[in-house]
N, C-alpha and C positions, 0 to 999 in steps of 0.2 A: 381272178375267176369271174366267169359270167356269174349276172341275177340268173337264180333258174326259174325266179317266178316270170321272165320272160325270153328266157334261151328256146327258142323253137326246137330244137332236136331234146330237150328235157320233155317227159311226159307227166302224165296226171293221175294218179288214184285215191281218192276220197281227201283229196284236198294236199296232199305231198307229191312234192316234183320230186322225179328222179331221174339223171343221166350217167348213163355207164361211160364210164371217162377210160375204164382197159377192160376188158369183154372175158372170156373163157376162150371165146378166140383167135386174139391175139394173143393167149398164153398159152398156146395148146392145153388147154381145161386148167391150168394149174390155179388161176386166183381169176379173181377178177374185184372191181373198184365201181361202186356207183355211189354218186354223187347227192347228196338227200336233203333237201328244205323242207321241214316240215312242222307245219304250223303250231303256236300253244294251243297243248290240252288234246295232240296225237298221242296215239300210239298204237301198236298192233295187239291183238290178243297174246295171250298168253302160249309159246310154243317152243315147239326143238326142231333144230337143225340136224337130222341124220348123217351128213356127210359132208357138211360145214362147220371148219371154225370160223365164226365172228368177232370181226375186232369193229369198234369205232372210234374212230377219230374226229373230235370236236371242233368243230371250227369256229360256233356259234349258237349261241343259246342255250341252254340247262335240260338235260334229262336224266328223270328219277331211271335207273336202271336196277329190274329186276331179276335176280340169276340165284336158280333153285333157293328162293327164298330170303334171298339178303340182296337189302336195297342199299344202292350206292348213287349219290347225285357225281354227274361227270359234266362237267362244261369245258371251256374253248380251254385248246392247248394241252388237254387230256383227250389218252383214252383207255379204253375196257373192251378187254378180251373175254370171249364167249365160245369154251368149246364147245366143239359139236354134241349131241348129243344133251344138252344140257336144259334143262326147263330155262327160257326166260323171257323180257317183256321191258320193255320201255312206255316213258310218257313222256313230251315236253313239257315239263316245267313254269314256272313264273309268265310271264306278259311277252316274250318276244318269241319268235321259232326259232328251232334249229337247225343249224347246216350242218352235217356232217358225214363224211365219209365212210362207207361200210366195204372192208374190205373181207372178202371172201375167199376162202381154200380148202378146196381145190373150190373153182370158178363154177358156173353152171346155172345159180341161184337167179340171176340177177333176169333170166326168164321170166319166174315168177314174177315178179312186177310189171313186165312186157304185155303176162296174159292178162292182171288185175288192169291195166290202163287200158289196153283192146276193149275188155267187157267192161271194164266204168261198173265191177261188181260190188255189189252193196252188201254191207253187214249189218246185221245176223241174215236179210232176205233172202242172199243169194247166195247160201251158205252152198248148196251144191257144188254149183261152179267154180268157189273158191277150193273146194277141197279136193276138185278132180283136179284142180292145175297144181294145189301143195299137197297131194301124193306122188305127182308125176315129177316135183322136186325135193320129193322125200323132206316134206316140213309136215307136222302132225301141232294141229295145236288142241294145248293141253289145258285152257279154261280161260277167265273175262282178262279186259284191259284193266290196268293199274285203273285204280278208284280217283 
């Protein structure tokens, strides 16, 4: 596998590279796979997936995974299923970042990270923009990042 800290077709937002490695269309919408490095002491706020299940798949590095309220550490060689609908939230972990794969179904998701790398949109500032592009992917988030 390339570094995605310098694979040129990987992009950037708030410091995690991400490459969609099978799209929504090449599945006809059914999954899709992107590709995720993301530095210690990431992670996204607290949210749900409407019409996504999430799995990931570890490749590298530690993250605390949180889902409706029970946290579970997953590292390389594991992974964790996250259905749709479900509150949850990740962090990396310990001293190294993460690689890991996030597979999605049915596909569609992997937009929102397209529009967060276009606008280089910051949090809490640009909280607008982030929440017109994760209602337009039916993601609603539901409160802070892991502590």
């Amino acid at each position: 596998m390339k570094d995605l800290r310098t694979d040129a077709e990987a992009i950037e937002w708030l410091g995690v590279r991400y490459k969609t490695i099978l799209s929504s269309a090449q599945t006809n919408g059914a999954m899709s796979i992107v590709d995720s490095w993301s530095p210690a002491g990431s992670g996204p706020p607290r949210h749900i997936h409407a019409n996504e299940d999430e799995t990931f798949v570890m490749l590298s590095g530690t993250c605390k995974v949180w889902i409706a309220g029970k946290e579970t550490n997953v590292g390389p060689g594991e992974s964790i299923f996250i259905p749709r609908g479900t509150d949850h939230t990740f962090k990396v972990i310990g001293d190294e970042p993460s690689r890991h794969l996030v597979i999605l179904t049915p596909g569609g998701f992997e937009g929102f990270f397209a529009d967060m790398a276009d606008g280089q949109f910051r949090i809490p500032e640009d909280m607008p923009a982030v929440e017109e592009s994760a209602k337009r992917h039916h993601l609603t988030f539901t409160g802070p990042p892991l502590e």
